[in-house]
Backbone bond lengths (Angstrom), bond angles and torsions (degrees), N, CA, C in turn:
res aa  C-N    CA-C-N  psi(-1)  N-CA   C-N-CA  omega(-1)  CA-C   N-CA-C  phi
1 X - - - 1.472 - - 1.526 109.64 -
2 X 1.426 122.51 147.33 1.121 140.29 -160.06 1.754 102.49 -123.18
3 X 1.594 113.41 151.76 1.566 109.72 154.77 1.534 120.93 -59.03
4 X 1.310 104.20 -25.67 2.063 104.43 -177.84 1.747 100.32 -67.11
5 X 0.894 95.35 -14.46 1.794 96.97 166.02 1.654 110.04 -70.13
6 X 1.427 115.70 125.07 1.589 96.98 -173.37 1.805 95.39 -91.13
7 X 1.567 108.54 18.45 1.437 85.83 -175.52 1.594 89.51 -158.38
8 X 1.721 94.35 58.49 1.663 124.93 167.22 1.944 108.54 -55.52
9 X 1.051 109.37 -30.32 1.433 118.65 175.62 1.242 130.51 -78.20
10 X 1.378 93.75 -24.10 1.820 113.43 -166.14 1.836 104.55 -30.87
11 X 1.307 98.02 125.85 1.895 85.25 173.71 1.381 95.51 116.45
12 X 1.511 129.26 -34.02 1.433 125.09 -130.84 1.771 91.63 -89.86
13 X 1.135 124.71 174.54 1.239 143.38 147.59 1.746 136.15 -113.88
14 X 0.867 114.30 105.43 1.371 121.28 -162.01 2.024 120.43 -106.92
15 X 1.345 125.51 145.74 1.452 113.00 170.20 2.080 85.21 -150.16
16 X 1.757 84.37 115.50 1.673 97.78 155.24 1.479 106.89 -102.60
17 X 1.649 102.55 130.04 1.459 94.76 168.64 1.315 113.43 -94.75
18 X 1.154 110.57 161.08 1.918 118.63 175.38 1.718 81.98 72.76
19 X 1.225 112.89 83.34 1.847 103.09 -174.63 1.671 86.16 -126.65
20 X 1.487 114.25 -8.28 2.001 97.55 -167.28 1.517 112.11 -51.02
21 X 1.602 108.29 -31.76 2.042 118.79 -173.34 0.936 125.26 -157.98
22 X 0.891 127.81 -174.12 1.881 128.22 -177.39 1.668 103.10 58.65
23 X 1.224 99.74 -137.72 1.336 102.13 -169.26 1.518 119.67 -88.20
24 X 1.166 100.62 7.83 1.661 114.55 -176.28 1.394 89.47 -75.13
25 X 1.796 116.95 -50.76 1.743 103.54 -141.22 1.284 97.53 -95.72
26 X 1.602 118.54 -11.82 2.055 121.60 157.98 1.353 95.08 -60.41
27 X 1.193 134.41 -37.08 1.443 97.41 -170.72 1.599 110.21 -100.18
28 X 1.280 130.14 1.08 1.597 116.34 168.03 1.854 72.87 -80.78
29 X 0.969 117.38 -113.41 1.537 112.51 -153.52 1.634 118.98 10.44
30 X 1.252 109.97 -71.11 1.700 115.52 166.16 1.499 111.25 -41.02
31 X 0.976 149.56 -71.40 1.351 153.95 -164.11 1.815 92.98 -64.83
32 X 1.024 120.19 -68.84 1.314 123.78 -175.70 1.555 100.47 -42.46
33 X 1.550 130.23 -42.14 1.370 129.78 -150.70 2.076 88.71 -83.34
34 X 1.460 104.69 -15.96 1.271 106.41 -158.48 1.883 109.31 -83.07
35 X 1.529 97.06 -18.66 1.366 100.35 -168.67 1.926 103.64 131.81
36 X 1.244 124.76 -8.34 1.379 101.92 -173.01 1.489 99.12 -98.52
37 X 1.462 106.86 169.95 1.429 117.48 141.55 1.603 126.19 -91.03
38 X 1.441 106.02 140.02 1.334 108.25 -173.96 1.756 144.81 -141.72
39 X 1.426 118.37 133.64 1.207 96.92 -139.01 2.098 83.53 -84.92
40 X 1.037 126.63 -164.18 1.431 134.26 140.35 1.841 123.08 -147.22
41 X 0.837 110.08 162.08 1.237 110.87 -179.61 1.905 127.54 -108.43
42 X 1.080 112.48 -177.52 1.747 98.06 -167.80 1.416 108.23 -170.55
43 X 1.360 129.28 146.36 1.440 141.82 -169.71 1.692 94.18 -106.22
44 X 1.270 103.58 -116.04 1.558 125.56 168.08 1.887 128.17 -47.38
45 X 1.749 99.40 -54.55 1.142 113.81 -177.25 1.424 128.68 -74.59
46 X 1.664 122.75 57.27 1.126 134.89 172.08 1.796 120.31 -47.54
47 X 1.186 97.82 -53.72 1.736 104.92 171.87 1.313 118.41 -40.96
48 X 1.742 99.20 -48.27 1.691 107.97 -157.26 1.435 95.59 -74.92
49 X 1.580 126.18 -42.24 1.498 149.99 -159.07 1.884 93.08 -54.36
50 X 1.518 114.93 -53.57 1.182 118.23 -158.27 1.949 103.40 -82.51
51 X 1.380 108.72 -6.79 1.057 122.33 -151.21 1.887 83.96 -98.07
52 X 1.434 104.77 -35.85 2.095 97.28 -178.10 1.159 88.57 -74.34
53 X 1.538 129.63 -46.28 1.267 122.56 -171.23 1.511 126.85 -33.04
54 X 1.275 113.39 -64.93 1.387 126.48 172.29 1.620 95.73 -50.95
55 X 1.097 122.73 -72.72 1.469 113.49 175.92 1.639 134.61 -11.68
56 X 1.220 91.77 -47.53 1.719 114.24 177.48 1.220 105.14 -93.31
57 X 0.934 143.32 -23.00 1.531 142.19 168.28 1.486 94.91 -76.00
58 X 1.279 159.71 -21.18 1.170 154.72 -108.12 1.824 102.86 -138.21
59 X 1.423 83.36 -22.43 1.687 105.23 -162.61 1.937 92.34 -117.79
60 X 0.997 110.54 -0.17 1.496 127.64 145.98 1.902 108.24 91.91
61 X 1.673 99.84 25.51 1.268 124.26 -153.80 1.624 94.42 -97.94
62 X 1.108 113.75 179.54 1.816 117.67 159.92 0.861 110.57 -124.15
63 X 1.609 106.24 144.99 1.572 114.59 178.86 1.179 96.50 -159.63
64 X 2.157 95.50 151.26 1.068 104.98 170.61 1.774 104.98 -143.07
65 X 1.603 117.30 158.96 1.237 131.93 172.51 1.075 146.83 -133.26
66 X 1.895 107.65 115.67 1.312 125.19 -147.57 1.541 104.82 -92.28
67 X 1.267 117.65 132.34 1.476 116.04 147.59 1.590 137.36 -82.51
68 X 1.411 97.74 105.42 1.163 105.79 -178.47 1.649 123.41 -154.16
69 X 1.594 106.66 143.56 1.377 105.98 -179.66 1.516 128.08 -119.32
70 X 1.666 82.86 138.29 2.045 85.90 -144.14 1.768 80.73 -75.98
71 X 1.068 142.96 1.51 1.469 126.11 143.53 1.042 133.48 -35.88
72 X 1.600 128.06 -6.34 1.431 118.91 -113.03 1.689 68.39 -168.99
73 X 1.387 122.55 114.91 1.163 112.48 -167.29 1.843 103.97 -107.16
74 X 1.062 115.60 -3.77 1.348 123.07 174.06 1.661 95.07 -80.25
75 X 1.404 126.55 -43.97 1.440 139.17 -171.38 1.347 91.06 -76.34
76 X 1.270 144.13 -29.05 1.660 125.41 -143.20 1.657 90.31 -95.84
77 X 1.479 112.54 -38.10 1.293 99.75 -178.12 1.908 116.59 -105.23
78 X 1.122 109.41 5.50 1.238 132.50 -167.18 1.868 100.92 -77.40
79 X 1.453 98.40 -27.16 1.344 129.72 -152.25 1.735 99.50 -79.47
80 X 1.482 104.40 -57.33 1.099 126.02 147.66 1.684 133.94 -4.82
81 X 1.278 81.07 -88.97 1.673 112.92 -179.00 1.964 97.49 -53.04
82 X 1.255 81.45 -55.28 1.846 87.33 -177.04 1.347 126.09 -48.52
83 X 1.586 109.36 -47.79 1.615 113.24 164.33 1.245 122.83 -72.53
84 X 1.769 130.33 -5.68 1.231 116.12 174.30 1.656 99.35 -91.37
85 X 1.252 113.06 -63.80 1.605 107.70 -179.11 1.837 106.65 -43.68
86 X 1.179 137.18 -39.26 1.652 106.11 156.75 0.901 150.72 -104.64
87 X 1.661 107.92 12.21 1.738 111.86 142.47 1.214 113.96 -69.67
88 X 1.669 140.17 -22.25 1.644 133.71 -139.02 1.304 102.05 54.61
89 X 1.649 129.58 70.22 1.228 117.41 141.49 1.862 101.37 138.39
90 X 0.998 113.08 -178.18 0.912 105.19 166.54 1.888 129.52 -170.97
91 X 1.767 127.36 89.03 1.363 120.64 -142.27 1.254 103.47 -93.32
92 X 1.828 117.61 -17.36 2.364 109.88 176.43 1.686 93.75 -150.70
93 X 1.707 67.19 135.59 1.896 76.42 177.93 1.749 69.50 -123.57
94 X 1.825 99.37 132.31 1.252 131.10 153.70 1.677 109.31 -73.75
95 X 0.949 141.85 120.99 1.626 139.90 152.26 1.487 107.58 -81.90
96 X 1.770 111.89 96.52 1.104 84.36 177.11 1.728 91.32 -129.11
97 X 1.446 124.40 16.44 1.688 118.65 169.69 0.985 103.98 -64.48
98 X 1.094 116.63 143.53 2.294 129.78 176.39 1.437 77.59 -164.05
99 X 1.905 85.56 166.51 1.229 122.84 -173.94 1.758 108.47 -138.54
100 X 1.454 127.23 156.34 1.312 105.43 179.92 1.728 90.76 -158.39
101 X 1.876 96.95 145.84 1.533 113.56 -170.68 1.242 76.97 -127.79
102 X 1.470 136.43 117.72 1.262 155.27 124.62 1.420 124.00 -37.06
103 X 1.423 151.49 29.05 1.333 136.03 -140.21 1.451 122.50 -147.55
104 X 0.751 144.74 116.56 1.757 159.74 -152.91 1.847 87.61 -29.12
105 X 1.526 122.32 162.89 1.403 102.31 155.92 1.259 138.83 -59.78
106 X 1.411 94.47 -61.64 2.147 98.93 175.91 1.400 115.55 -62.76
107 X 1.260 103.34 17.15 1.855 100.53 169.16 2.209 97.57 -111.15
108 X 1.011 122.38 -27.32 1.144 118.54 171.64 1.916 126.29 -57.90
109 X 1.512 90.71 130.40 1.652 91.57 -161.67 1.468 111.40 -103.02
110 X 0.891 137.37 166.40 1.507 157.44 175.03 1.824 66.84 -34.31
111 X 1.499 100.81 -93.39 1.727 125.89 -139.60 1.831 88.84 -40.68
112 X 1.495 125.09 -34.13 1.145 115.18 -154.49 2.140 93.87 -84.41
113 X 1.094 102.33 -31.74 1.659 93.80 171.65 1.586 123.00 -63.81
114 X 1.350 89.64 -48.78 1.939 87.61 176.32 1.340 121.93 -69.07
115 X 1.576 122.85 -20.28 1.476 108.40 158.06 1.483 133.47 -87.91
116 X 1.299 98.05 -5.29 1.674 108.03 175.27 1.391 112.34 -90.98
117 X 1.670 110.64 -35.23 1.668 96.44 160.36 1.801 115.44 -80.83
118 X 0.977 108.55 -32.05 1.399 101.35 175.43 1.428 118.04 -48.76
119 X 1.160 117.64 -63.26 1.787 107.82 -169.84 1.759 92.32 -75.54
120 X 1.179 132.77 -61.41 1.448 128.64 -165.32 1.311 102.68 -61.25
121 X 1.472 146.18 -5.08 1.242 108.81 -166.34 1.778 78.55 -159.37
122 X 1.148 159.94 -46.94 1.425 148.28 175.83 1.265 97.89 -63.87
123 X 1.182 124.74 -72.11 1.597 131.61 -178.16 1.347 116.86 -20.79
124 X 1.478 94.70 -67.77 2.010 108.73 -176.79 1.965 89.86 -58.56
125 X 0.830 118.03 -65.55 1.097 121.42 -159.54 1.737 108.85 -50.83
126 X 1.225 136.09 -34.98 1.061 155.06 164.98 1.578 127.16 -44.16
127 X 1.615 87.22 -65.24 1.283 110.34 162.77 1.534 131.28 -74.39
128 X 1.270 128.97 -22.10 1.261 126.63 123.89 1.257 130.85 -11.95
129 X 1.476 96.99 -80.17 1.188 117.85 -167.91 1.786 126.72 -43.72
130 X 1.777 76.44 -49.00 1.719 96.97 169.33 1.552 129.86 -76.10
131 X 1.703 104.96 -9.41 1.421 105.31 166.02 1.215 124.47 -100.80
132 X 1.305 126.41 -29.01 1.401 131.84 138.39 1.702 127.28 -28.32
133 X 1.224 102.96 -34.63 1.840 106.23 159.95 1.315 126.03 -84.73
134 X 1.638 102.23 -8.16 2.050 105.38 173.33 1.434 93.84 -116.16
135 X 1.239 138.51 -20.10 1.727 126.95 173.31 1.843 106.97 -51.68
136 X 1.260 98.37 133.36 1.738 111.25 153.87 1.417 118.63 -78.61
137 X 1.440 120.43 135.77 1.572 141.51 -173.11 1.847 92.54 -28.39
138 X 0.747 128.68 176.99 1.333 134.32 145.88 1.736 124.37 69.27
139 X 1.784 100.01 -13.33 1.348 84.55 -145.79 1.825 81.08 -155.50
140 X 1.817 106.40 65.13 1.463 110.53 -178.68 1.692 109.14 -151.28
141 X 1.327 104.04 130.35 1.304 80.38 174.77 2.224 104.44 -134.24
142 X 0.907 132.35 155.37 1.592 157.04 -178.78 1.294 101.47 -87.40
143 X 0.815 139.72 143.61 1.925 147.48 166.56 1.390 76.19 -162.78
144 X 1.711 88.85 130.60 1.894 103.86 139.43 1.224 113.35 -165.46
145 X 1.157 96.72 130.44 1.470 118.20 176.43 1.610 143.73 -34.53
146 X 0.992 125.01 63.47 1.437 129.65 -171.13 1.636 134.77 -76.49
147 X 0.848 137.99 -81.91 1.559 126.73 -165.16 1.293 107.57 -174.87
148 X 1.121 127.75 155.63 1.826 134.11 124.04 0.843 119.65 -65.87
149 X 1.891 143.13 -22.20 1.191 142.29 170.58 1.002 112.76 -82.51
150 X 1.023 133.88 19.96 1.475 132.64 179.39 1.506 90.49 -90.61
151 X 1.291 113.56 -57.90 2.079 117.90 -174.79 1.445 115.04 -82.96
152 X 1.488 125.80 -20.83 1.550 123.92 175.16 1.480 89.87 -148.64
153 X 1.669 102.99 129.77 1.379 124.23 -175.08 2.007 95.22 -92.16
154 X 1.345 134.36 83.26 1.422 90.02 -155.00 1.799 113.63 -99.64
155 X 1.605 107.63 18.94 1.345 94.84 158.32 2.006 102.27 -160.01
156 X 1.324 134.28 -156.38 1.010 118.53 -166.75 1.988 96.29 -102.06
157 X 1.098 99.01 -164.63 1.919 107.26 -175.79 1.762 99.44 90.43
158 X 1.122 137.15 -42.78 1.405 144.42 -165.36 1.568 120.89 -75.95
159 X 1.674 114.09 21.60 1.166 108.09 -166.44 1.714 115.29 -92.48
160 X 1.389 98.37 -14.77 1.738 98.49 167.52 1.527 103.69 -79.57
161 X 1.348 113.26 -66.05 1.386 120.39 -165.30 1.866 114.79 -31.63
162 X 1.380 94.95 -43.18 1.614 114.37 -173.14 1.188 103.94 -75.56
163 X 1.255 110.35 -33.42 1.817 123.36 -177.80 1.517 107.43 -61.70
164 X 0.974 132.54 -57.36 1.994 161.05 151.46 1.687 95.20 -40.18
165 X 1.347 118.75 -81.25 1.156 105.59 -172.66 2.428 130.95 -34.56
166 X 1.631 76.59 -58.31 1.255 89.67 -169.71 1.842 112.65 -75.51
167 X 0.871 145.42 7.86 1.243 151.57 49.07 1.751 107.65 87.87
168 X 2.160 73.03 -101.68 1.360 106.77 158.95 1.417 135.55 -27.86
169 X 1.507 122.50 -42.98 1.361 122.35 176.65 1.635 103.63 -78.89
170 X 1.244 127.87 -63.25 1.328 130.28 -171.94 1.875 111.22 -33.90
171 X 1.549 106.99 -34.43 0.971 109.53 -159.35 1.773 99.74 -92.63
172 X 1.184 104.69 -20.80 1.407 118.93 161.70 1.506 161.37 -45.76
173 X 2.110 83.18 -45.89 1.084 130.28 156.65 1.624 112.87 -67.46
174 X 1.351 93.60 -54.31 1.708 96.07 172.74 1.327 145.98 -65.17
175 X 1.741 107.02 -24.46 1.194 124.34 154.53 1.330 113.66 -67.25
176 X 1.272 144.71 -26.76 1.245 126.04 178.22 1.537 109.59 -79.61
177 X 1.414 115.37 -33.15 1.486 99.91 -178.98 1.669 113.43 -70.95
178 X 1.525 113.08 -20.35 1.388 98.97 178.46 1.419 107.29 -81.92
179 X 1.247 117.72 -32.85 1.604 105.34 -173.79 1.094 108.66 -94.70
180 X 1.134 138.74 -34.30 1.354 142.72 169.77 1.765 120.87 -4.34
181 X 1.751 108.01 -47.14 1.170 140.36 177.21 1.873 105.37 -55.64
182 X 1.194 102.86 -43.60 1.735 122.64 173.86 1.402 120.12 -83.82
183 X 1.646 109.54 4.64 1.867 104.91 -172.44 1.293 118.96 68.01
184 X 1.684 120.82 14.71 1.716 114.16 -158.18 2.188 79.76 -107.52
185 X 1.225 120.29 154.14 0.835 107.92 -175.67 1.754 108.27 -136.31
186 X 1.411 136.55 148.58 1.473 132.43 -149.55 1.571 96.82 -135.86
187 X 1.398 131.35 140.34 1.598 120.99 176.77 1.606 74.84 -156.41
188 X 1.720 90.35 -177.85 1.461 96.41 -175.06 2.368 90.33 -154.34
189 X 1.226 103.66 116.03 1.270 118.52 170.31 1.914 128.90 -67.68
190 X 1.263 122.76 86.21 1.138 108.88 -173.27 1.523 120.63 -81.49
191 X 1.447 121.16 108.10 1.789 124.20 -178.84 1.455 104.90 -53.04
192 X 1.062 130.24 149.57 1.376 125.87 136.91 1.173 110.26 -76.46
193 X 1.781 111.75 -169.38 1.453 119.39 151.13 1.532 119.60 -29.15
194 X 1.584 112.30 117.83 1.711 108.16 -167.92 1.563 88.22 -144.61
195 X 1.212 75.23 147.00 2.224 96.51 -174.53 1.967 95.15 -85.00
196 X 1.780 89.14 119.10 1.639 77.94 -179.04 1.590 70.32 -161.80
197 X 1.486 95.93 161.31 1.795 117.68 176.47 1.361 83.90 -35.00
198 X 1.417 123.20 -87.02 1.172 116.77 -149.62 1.824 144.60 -76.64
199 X 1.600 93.18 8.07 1.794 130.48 154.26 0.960 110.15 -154.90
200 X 1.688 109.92 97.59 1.322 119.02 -176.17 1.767 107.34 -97.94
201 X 1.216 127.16 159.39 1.112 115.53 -158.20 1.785 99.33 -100.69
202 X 0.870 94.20 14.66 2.034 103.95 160.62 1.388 113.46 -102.46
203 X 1.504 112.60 -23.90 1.608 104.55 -177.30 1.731 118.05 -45.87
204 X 1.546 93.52 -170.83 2.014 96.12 -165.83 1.568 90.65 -92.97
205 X 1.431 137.66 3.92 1.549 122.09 157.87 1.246 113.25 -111.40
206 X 1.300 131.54 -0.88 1.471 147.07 171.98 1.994 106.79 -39.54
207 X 0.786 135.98 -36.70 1.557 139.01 169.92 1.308 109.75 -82.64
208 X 1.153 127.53 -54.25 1.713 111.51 -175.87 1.771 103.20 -84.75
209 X 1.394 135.87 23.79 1.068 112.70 -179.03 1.923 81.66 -122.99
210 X 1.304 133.97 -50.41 1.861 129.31 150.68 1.328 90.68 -29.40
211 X 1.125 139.23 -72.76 1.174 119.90 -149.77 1.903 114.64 -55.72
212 X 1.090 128.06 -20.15 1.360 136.89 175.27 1.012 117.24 -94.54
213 X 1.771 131.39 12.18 0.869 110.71 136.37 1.697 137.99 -99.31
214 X 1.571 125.95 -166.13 1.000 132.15 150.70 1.419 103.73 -9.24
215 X 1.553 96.71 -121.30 1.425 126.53 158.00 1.213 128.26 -16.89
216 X 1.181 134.98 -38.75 1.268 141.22 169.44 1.524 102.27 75.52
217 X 1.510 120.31 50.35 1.633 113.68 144.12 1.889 90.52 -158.85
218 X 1.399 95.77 -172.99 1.553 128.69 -156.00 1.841 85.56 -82.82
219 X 1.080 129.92 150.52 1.712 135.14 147.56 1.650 94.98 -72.94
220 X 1.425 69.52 175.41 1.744 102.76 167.26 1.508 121.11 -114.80
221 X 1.785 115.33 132.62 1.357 114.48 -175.40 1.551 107.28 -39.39
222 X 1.312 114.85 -43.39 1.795 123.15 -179.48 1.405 115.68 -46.65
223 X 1.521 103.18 -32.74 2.061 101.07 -165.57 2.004 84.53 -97.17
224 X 1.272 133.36 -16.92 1.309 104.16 173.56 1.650 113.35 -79.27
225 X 1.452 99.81 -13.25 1.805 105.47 -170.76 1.321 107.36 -83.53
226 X 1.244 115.11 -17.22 1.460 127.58 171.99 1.828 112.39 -47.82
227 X 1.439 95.15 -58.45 1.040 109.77 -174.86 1.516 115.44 -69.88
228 X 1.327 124.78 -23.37 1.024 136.36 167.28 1.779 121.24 -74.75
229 X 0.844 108.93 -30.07 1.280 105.26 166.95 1.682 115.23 -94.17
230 X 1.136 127.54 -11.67 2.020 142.45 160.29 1.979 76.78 -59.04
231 X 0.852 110.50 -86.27 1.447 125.23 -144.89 2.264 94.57 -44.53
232 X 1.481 95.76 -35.55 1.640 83.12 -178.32 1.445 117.98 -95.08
233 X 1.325 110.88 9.70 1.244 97.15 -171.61 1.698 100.27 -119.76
234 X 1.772 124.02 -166.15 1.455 130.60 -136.41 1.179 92.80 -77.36
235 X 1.400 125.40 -37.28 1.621 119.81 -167.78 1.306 121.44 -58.67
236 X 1.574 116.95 -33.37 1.216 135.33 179.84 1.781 116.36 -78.65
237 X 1.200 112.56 -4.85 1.612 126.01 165.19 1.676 111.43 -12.09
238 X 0.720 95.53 -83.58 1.847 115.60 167.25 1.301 123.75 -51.86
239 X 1.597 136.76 2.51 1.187 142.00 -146.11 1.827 107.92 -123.83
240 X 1.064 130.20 73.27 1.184 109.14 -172.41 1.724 108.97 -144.95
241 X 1.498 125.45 162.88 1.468 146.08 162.19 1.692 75.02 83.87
242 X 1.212 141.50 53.41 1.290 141.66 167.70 1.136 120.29 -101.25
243 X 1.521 135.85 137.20 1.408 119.79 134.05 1.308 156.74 -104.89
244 X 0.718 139.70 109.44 1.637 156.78 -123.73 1.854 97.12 -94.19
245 X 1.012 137.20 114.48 1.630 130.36 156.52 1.588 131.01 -88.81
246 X 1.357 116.27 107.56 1.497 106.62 -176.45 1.325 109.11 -118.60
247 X 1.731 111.69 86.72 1.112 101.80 -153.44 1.569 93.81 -130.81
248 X 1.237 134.82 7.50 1.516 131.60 -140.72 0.918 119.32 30.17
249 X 1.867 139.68 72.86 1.069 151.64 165.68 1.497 101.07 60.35
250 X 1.088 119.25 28.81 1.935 114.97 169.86 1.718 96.96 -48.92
251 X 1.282 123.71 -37.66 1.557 108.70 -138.70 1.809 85.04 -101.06
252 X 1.210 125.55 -13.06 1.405 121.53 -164.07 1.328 118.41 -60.07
């Protein structure tokens, strides 16, 4: 099977967490559009959660949506377990829940470190962990979602977030050499500036943050999910402990 297949996945089983919006719910949509079934996960946004749902059912796929907070380390991997027992199985868990404290250093608090490493960096790590123990040899793949700040810091306030983020690759790198041995394969996707509820590319910093890139505008949650679904499916076999930038030349 090939990507010119629009349903290269067909068969597959999938769980994005943080999937209710942004780029979480482009990529159950994408994967779903690709052929999988897929679970997603959810904090607050129950409405929106049931709202991809129908979506993926719509596209004649199954889906289901878990509440859970990858803060929450009984939830982060609990989360896991849950989407394989109701898909039957389970072959890419996307990590794509994060959290982000924007804020000078000496304004950063105890409470604001332990939840920014907790969901960005215990969570992913957790949840990994726990899908890597329900993946079959041969036939697994890791995505998680990381940053543009991970490669260009481009002003100050970002020193937890980047701290949590970057993280992400090390741990990335490392999952492929352990699983690697099993065919299960781990990368990590860095967004740029991306138009989502919560940086929309009209907001009041929306121009000076286009302005740093390449291109000079925001992506779309769709062109990072793109990449996310390349990365889970057959073509990408060979592809792993990588990082991928979809940032419109942010990092250039």
């Amino acid at each position: 099977m090939t990507t010119t297949n629009s349903a290269f996945l067909n068969g597959g089983k999938a769980l994005v967490t943080g999937g209710s919006r942004g780029i979480g719910a482009a990529t159950v949509l994408r994967l779903a559009r690709a052929g999988a079934d897929v679970a997603l996960t959810y904090v607050n946004g129950k409405e929106a959660a049931d709202d991809v749902v129908r979506a993926v059912e719509a596209l004649g796929r199954r889906a289901v949506a878990l509440r859970a907070d990858a803060g929450d380390a009984a939830e982060a991997a609990g989360a896991v377990h849950g989407a394989a027992d109701a898909l039957g199985g389970l072959d890419v868990l996307v990590n794509n829940a994060g959290v982000g404290v924007l804020a000078p250093l000496a304004d950063l608090t105890l409470a604001d470190i332990d939840r920014v490493l907790g969901v960005n960096v215990r969570g992913v790590f957790l949840a990994s962990q726990a899908a890597a123990g329900r993946m079959t040899d041969g036939n697994g793949r890791i995505i998680t979602i990381g940053t543009c700040m991970t490669q260009r810091v481009p002003g100050p306030g970002g020193t937890l977030y980047t701290t949590a983020k970057a993280a992400l690759t090390g741990l990335t790198k490392a999952l492929a050499r352990e699983l690697g041995p099993r065919g299960i394969t781990a990368n990590v996707v860095h967004p740029g500036p991306t138009d989502t509820d919560m940086n929309p590319a009209d907001g009041p910093y929306a121009a000076g943050q286009a302005a740093m890139t390449a291109l000079g505008r925001f992506g779309t949650a769709d062109e990072v999910a793109a990449m996310v679904a390349y990365l889970a499916g057959p073509d990408a076999a060979y592809v792993t402990g990588a990082e991928f930038a979809v940032d419109g030349g942010h990092a250039a």
